[in-house]
TORVEX-438496 format. One line per 4 residues: number of its first residue (from 1); their letters; for each residue x, y, z of N, C-alpha, C. Coordinates in steps of 0.001 Angstrom, whole numbers. Layout:
N
NUM) a) X:Y:Z:X:Y:Z:X:Y:Z | ...
// end
This chain:
377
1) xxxx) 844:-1209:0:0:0:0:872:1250:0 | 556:2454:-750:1391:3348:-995:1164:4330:187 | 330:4294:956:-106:4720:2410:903:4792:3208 | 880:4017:3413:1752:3073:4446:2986:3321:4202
5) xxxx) 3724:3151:2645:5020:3346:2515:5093:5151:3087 | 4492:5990:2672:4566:7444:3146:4993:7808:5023 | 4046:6537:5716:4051:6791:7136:5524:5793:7615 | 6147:5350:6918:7000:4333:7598:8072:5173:7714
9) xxxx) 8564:6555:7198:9833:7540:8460:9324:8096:9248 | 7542:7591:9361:7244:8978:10683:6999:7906:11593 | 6557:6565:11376:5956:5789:12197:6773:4807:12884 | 6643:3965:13780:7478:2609:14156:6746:1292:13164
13) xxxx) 7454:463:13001:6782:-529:12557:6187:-1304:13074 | 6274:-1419:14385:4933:-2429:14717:3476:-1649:15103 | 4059:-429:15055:2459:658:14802:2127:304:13887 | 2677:362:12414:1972:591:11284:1381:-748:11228
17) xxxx) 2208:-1808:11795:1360:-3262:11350:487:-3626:12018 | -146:-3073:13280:-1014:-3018:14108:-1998:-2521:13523 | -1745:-1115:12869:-3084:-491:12106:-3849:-1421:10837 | -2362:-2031:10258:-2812:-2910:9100:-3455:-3572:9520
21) xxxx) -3039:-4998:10405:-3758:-5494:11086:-5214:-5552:11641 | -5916:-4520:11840:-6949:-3730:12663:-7808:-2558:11598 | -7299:-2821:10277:-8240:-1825:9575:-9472:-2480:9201 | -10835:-2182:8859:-12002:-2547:9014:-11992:-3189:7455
25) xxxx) -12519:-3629:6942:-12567:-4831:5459:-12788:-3166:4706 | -12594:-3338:3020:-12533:-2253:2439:-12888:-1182:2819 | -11720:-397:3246:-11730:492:4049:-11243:1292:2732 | -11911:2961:2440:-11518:3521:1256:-9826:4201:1816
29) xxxx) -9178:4508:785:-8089:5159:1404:-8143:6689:1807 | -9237:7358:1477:-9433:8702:2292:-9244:8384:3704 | -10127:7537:4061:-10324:6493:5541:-9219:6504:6142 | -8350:5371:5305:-6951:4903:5737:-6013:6155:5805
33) xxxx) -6173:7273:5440:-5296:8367:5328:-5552:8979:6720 | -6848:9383:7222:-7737:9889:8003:-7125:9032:9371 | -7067:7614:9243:-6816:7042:10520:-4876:7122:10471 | -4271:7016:9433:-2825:7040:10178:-2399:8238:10660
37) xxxx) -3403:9216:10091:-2878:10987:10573:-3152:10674:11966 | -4547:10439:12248:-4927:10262:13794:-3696:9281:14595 | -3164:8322:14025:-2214:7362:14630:-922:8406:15084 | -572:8744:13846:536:9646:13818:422:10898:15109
41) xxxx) -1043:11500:15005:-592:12515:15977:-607:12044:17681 | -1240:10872:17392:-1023:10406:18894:256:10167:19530 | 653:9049:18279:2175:8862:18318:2938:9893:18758 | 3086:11325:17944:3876:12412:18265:3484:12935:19758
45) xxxx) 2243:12877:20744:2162:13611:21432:2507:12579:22800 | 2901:11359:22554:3557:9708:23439:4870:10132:23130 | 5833:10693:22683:6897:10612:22433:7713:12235:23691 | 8628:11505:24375:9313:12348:25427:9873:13806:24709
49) xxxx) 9865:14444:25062:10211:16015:24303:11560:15985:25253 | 12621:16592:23934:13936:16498:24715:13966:17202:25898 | 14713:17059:26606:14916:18034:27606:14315:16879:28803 | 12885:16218:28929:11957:15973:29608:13038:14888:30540
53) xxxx) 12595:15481:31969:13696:14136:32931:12593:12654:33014 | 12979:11944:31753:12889:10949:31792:12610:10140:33053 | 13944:9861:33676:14511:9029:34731:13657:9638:35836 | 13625:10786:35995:12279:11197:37015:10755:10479:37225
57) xxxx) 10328:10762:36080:8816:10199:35486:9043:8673:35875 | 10028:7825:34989:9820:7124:35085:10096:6082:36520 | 10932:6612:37804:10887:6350:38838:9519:6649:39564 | 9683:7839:39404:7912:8443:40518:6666:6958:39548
61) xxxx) 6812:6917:38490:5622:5950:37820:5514:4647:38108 | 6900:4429:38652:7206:2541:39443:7389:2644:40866 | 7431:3755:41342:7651:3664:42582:6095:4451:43246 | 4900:4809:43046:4181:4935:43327:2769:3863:43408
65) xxxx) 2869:3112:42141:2510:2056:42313:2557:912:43298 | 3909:1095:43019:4383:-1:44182:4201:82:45630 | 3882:1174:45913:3288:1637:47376:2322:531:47619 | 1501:-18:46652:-135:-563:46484:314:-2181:46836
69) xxxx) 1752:-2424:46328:2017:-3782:46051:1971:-4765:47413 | 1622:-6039:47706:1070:-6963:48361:3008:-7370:48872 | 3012:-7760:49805:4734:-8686:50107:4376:-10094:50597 | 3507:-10510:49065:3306:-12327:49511:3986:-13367:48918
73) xxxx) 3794:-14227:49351:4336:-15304:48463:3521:-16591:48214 | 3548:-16991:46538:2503:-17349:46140:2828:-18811:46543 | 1784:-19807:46485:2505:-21175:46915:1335:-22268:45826 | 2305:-23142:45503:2075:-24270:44575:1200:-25405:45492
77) xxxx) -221:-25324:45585:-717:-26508:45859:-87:-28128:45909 | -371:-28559:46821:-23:-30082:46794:1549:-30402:46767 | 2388:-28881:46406:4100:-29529:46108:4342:-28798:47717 | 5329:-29618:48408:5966:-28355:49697:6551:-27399:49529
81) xxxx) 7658:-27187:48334:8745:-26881:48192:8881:-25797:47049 | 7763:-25895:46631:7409:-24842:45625:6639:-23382:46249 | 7224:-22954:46579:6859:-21017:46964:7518:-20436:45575 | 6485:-19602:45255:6880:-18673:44246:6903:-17379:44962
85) xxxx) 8170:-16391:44964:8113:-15141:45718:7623:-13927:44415 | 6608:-13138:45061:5828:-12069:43542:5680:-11074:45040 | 4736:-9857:44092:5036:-8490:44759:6060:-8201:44884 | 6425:-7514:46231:7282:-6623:46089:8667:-6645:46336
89) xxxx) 8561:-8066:46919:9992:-8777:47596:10791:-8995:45784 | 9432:-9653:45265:10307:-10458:43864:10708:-9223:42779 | 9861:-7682:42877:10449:-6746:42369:11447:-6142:42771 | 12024:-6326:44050:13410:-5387:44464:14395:-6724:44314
93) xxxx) 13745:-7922:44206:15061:-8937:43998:15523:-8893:42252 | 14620:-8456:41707:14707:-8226:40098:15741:-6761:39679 | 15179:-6017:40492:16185:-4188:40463:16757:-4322:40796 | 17932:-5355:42441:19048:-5006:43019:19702:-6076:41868
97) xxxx) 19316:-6907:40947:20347:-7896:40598:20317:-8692:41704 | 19944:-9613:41842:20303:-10235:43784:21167:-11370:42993 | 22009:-12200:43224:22909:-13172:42054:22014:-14388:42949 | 21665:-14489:44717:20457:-15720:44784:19142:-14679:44962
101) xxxx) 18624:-15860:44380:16906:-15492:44643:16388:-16458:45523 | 15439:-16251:46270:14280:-17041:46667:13974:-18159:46218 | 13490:-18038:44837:13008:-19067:44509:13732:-19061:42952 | 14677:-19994:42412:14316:-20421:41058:13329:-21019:40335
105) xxxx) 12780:-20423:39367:12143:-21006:38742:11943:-21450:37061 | 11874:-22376:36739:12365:-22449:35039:10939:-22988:34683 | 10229:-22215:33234:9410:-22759:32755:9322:-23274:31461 | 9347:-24853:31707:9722:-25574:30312:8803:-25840:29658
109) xxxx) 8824:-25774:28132:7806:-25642:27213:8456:-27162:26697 | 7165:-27785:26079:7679:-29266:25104:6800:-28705:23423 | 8031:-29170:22807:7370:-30057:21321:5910:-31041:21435 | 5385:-31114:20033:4261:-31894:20166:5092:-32837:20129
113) xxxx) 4603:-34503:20273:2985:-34627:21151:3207:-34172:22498 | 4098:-34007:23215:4622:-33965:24400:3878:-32598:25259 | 3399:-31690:24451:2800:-30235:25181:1123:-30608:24841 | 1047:-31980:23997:-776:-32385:24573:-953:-33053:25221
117) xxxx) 378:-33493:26243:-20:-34580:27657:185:-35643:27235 | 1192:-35946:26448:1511:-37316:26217:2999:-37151:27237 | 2804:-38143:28333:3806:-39029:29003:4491:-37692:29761 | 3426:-37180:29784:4006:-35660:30584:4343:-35940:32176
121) xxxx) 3981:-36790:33165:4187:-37084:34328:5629:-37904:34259 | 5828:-38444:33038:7025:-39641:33315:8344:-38821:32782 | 8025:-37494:31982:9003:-36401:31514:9252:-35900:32398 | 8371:-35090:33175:8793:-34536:34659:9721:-35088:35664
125) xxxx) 9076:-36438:35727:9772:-37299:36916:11474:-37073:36263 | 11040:-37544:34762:12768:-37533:34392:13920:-36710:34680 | 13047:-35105:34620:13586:-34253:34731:14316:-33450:36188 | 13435:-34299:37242:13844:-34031:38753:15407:-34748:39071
129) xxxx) 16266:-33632:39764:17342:-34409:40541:17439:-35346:41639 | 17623:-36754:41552:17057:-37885:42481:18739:-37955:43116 | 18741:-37709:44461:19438:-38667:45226:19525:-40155:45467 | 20771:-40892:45689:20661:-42218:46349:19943:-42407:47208
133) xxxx) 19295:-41248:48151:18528:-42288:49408:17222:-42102:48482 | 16710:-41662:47707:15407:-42136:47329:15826:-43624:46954 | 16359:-43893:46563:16555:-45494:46068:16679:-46478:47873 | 16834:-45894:48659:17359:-46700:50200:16441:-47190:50748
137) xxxx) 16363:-48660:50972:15511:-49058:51759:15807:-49269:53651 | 17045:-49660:53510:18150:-49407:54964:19361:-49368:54850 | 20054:-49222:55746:21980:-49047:55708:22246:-49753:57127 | 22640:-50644:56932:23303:-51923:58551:25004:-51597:58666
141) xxxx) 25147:-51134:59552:26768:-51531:59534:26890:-52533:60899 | 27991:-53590:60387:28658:-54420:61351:29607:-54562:61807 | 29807:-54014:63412:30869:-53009:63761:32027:-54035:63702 | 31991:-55290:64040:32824:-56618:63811:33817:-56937:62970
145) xxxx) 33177:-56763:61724:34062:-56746:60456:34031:-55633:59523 | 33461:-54385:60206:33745:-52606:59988:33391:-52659:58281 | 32039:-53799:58228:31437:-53207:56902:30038:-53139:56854 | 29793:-52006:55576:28434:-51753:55543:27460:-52464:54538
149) xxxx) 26049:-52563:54949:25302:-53185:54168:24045:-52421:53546 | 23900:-52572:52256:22874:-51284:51702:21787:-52250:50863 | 20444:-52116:51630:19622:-52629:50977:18319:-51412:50505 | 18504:-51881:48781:17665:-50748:47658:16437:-51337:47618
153) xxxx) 15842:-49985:47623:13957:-50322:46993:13899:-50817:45700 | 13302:-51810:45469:13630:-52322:43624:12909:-51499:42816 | 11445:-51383:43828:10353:-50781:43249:10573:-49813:42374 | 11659:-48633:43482:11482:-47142:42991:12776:-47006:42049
157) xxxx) 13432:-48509:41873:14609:-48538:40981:13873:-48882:39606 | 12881:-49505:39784:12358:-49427:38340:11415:-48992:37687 | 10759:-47899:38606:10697:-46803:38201:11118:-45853:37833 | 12705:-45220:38000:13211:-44975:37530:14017:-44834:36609
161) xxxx) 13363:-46252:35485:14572:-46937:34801:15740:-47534:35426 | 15710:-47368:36426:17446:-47795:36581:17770:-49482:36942 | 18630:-50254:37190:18797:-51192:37951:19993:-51433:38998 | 19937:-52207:39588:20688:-52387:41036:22024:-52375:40318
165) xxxx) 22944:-52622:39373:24215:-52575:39035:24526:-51176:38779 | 23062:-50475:37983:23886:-48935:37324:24198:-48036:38631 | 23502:-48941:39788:23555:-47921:40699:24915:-47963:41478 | 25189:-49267:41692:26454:-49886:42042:27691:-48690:40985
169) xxxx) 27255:-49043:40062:28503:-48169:39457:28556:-46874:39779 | 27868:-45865:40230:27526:-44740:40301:28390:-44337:41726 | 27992:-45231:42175:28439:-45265:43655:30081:-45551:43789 | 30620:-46569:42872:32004:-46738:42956:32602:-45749:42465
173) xxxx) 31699:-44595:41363:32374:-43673:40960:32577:-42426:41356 | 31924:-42220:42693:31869:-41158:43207:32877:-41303:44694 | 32643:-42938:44938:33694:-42667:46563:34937:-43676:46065 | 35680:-42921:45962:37120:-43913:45730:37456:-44993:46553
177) xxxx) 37343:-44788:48095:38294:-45320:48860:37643:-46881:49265 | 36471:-46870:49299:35861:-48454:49485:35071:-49619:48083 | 35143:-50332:48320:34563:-51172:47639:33492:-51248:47414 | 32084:-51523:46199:30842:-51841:46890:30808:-53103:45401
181) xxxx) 29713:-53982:46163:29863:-55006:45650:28296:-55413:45587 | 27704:-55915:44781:26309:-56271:44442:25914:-57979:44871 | 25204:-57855:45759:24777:-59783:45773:24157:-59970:44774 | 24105:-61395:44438:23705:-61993:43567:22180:-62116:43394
185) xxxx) 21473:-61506:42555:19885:-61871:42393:19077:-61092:43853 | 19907:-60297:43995:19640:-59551:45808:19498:-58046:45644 | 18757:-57343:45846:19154:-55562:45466:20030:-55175:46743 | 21471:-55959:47210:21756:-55458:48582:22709:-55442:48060
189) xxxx) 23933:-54291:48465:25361:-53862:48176:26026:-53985:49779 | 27156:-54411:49423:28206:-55088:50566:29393:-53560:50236 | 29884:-53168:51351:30462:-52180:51437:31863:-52093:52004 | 32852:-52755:51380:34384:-53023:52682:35121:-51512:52374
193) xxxx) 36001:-51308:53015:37187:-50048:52803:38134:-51115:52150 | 38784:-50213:51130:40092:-50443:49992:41046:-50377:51018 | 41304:-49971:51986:42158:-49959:52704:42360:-51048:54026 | 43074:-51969:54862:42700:-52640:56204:42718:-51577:57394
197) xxxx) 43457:-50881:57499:43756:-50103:58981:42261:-48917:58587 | 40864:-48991:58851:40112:-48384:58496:39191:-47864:60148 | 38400:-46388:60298:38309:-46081:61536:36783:-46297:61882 | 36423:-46759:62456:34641:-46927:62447:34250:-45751:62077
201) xxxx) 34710:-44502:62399:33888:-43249:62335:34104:-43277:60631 | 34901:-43275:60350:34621:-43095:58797:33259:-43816:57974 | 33325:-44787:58552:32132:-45963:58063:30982:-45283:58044 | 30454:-44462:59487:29396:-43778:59791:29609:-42338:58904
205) xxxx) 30695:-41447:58845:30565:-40562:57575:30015:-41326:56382 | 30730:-42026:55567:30418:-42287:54672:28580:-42668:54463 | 28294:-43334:55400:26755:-44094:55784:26086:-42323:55070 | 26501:-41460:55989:25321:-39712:55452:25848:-39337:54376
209) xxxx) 27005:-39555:54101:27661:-39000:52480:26877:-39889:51269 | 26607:-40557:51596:26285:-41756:50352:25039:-41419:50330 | 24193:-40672:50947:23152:-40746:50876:23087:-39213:50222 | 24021:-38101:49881:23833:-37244:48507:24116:-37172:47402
213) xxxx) 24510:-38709:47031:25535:-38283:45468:24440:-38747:44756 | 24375:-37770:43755:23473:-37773:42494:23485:-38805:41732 | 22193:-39584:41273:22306:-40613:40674:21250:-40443:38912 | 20378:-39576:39200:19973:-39560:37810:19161:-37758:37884
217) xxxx) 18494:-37764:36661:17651:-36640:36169:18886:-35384:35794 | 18767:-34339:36224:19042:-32450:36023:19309:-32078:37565 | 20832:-31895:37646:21389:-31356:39181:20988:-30093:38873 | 20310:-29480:40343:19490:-28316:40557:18384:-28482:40139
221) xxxx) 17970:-29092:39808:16087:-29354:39694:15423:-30080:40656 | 14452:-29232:41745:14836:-29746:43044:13241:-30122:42968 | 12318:-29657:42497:10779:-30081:42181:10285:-29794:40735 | 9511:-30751:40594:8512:-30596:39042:7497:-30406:39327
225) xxxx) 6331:-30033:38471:5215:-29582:38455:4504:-29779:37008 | 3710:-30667:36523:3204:-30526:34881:2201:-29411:35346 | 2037:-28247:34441:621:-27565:34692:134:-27630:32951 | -1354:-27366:33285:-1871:-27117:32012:-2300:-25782:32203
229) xxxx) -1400:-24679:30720:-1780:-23208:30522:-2833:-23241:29486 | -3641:-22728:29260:-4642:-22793:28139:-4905:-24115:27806 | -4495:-24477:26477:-5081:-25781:25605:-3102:-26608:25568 | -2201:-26085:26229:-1040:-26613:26049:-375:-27492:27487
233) xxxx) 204:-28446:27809:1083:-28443:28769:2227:-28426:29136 | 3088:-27893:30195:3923:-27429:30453:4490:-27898:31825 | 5996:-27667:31836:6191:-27869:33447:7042:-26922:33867 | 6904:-26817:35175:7183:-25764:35945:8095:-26799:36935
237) xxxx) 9368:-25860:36986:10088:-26842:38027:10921:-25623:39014 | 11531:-25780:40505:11712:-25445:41544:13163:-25365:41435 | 14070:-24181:41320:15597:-25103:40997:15661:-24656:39505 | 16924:-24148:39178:16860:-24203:37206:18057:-25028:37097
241) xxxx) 18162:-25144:35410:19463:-25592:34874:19534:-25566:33252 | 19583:-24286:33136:18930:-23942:31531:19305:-24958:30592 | 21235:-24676:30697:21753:-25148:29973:21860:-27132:29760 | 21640:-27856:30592:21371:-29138:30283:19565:-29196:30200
245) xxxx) 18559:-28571:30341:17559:-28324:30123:17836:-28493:28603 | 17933:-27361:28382:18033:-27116:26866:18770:-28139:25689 | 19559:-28959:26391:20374:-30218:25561:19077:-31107:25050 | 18121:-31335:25910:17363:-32109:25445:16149:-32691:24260
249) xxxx) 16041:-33129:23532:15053:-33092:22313:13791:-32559:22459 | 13051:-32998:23617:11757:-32361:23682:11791:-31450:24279 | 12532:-30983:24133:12301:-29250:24757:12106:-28299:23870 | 11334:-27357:24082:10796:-26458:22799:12123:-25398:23762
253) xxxx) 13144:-25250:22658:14306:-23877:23135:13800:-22594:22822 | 12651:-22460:22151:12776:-20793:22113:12128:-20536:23149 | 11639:-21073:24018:10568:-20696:25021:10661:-20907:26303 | 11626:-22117:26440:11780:-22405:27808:12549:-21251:28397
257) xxxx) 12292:-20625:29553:12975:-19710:30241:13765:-19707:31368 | 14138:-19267:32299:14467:-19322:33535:14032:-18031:34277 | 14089:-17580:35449:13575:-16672:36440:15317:-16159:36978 | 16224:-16762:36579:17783:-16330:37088:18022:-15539:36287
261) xxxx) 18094:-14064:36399:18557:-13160:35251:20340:-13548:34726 | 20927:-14200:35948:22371:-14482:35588:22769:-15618:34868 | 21948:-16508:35352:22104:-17440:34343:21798:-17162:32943 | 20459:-16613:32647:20585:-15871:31498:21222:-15066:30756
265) xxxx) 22117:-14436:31825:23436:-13712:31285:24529:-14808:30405 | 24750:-15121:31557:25494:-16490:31201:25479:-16698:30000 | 24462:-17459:29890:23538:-18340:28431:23685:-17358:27127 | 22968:-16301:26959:22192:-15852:26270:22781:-14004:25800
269) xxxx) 23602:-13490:27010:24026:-12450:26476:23441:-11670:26792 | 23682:-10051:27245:23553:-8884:27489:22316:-8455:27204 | 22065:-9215:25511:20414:-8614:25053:19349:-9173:25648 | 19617:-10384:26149:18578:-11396:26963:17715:-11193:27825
273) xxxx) 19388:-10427:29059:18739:-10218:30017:17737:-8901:30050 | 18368:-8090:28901:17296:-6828:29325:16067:-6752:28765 | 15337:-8154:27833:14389:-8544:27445:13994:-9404:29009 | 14444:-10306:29342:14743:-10960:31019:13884:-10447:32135
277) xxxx) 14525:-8845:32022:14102:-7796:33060:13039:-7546:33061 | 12365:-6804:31612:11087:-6337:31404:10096:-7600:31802 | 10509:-8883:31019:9128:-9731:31287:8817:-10046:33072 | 10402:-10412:33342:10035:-10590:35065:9163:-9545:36177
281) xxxx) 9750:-8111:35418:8819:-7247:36045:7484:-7222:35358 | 7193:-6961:34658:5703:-7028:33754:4990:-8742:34524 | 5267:-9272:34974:4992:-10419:35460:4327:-10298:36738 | 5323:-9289:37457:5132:-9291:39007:3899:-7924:38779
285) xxxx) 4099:-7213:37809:3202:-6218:38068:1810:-6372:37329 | 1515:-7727:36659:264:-8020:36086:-276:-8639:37051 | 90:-9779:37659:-2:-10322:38673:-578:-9834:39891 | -456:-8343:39847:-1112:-7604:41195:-1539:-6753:40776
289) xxxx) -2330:-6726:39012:-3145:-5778:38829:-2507:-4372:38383 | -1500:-4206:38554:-830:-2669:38858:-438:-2428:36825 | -905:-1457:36507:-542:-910:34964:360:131:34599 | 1552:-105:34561:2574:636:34537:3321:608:32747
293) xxxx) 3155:1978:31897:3588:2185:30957:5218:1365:30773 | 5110:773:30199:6126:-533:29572:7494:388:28768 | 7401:1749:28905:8801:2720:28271:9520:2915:29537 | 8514:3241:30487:9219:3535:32210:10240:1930:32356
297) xxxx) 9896:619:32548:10552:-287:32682:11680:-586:31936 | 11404:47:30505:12591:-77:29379:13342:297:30038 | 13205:1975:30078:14374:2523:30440:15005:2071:31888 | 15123:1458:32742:15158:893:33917:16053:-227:33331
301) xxxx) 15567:-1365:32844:16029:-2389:32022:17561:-1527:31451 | 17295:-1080:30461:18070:-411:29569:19241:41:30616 | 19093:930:31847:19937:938:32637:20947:376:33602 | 19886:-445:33348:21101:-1963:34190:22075:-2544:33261
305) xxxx) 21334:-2423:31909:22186:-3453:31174:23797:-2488:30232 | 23406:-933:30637:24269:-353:29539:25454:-854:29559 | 26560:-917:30954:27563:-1338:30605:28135:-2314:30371 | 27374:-3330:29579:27489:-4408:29150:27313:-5446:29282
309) xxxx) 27344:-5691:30804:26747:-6438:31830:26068:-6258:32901 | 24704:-7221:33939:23868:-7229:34505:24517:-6687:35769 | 23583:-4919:35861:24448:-4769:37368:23157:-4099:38096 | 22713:-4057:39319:21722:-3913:39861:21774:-1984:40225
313) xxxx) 20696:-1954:40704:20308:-576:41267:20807:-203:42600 | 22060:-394:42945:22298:-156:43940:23755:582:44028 | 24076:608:45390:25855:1207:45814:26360:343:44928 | 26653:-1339:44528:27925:-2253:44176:27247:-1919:42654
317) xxxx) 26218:-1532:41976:26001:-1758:40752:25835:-309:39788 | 24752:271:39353:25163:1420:38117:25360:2451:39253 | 25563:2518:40792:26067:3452:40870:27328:3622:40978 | 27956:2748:41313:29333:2551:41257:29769:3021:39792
321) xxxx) 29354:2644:38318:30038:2908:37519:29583:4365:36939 | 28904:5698:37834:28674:6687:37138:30302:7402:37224 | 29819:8608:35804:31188:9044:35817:31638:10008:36585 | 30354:10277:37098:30574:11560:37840:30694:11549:39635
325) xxxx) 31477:12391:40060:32168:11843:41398:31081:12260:41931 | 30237:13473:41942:29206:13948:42902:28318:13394:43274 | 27588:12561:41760:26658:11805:41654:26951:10674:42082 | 28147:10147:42551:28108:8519:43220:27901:8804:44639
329) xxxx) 28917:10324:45164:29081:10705:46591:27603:11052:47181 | 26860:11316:45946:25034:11723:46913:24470:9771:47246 | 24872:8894:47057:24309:7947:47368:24901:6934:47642 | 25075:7152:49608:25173:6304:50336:27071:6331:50348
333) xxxx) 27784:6136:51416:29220:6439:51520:29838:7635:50655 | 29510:8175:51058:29750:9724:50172:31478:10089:50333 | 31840:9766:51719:33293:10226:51830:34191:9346:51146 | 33965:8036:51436:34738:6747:50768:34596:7833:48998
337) xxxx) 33854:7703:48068:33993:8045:47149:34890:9968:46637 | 34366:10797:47784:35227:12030:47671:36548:11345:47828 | 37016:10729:48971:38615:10184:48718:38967:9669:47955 | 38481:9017:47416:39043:8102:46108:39162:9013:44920
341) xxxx) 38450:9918:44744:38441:10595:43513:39326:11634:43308 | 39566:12104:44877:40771:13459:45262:42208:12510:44848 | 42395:11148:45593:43349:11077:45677:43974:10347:43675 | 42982:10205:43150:43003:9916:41361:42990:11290:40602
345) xxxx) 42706:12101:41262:42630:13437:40403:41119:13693:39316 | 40167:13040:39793:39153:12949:39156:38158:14176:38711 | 37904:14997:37928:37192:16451:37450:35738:15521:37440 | 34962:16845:37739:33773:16525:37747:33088:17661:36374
349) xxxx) 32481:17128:35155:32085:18156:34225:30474:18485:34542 | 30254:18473:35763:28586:19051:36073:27811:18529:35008 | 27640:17265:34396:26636:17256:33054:25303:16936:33375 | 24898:16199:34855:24023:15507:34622:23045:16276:35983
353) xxxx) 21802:15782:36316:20789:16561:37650:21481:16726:38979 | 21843:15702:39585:22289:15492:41184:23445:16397:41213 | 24278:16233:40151:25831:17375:40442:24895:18647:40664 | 24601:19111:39799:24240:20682:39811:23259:20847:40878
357) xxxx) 22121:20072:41383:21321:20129:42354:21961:20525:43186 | 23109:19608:44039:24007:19842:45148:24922:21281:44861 | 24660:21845:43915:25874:22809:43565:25023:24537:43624 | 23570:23936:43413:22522:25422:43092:22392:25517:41964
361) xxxx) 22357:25214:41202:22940:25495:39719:21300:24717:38352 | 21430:25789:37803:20134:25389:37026:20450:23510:35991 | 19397:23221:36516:19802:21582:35852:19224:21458:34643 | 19984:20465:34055:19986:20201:32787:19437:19654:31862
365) xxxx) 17818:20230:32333:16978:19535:31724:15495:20650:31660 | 14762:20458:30692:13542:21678:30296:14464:23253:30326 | 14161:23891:30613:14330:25261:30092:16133:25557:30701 | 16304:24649:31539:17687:24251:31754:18770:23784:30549
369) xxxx) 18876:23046:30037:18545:22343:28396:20175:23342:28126 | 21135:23135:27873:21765:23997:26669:21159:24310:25698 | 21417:25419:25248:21093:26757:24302:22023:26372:22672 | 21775:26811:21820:23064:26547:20658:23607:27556:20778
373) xxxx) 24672:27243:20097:25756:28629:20140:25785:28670:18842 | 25070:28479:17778:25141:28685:16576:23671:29816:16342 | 24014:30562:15635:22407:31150:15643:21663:30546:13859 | 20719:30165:14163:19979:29559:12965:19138:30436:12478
377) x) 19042:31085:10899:18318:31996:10251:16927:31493:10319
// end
């Protein structure tokens, strides 16, 4: 449409394809002219006028809201271990950068057939990190001949796929120093030390050690959950681990996420997380109702991520890397930073609000604004 090509240096493009999208069935083009002017001037009067303190607006617009916000935590029926932290706890753990959170959470999407509930309980199970003592039925030691005896649930061994040897091996491969040995046609493992001069107390360490070494599923996946979202299913698990998550075939990768902005760093890169940021907050703030213009969060986002990497809203994060000495010294250890900067020789060029605030000095923004020094006919 030759419309359209006219509005695409004044417009964004997912405006214009929204309008396309949304125009009424033969619509004449007087019409279509009539509605992108109207688009257009809206557009122009949504758009920040230089000068305008941004970073103002858009603090007072997240931080007034948030006055309203709830400090609960949501909890997963029927699982123990599943608390989801939302409101206001899970929004300042999202702004400081916190490197732990509360709660991890990863939400894995499947390929068909697998997201219409085919074998979706036995995928999950797969996907949980199982210790050896889920497999334990008892542990005997006989202080006599200073060895131990380990008798396995078969049941929950074959449920798990596994059998009494793979487990045996698992086990020799994790503790060097003793033997374990499988009876015959028996799910019971015989336990001597590789060594003779051996101390009872060790026997009894080993007895609680043996009972954490990982034997199957995704280390850090500490609960599963299948839920059904709409017409699809999905699982929700307690614990992340993107990256062996993601190794797997039925996993749909463009979608599965995590709730760890660092791991996502990790993974995925600088652009990730500040896509990362917005959805986690837009999450916590749909969630409690609260409607906060989605440019205010950009720029927030956008600020954490400028110098290249994920650094929070605080003293250790973008305030630490401003350039300006005044503006780090107004927030929080003010002298620590005047010394450091006296004794580097550091100039301060007044460019930004907080310097000049502290100084009297008209700030640099609306009628504040530099002037040109060129005069234009």
């Amino acid at each position: 449409m030759k419309l359209f090509k006219e509005f695409e240096d004044k417009l964004p493009e997912n405006i214009l394809e929204e309008v396309k999208a949304n125009l009424p069935d033969k619509c004449s083009e007087s019409r279509t002219r009539k509605i992108l002017e109207a688009v257009y001037k809206e557009y122009k009067s949504s758009v920040a006028d230089p000068g305008e303190n941004v970073g103002l607006v858009g603090a007072e617009s997240i931080g007034e809201p948030g006055t309203q916000m709830t400090l609960n935590t949501f909890h997963f029926a029927g699982v123990s271990e599943m608390n989801v932290t939302t409101g206001l706890p899970r929004l300042i753990e999202i702004l400081d950068a916190r490197k732990t959170i509360k709660t991890e959470i990863t939400e894995i999407f499947l390929k068909k057939p697998y997201n219409e509930g085919k074998d979706i309980k036995e995928i999950a199970e797969s996907l949980k990190e199982t210790l050896f003592r889920s497999f334990l039925k008892e542990i005997s030691i006989n202080i006599a001949s200073l060895q131990m005896t380990i008798e396995l649930d078969e049941q929950k061994i074959k449920n798990a796929k596994l059998t009494p040897i793979k487990i045996t091996k698992i086990l020799e491969k994790s503790v060097k120093s003793f033997k374990f040995q499988l009876e015959k046609d028996k799910p019971i493992i015989n336990v001597k030390s590789s060594s003779k001069d051996i101390a009872l107390n060790e026997i009894y360490k080993l007895k609680e050690s043996i009972k954490d070494i990982f034997v199957t599923g995704i280390k850090g996946i500490k609960q599963v959950l299948p839920v059904k979202r709409g017409s699809e299913f999905m699982i929700v698990t307690a614990g992340t681990n993107l990256k062996e998550i993601l190794k797997l075939d039925f996993i749909d990768t463009c979608r599965t996420t995590s709730n760890n902005l660092y791991e996502i760093e990790k993974l995925f890169g600088i652009e990730a997380v500040r896509q990362a940021i917005m959805n986690e907050v837009m999450k916590v703030l749909d969630a409690q109702g609260i409607d906060i213009d989605m440019r205010h969060i950009m720029l927030v986002s956008d600020t954490m991520c400028m110098s290249g990497r994920l650094l929070g809203i605080n003293r250790y994060g973008i305030v630490k890397e401003k350039p300006s000495v005044l503006a780090r010294a107004s927030f929080e250890t003010p002298i620590k930073h005047i010394i450091n900067a006296s004794l580097r020789g550091e100039v301060d060029s007044l460019n930004s609000v907080i310097e000049n605030v502290m100084l009297n000095q008209p700030i640099p923004v609306g009628t504040g604004l530099p002037g040109l020094v060129t005069k234009v006919k």
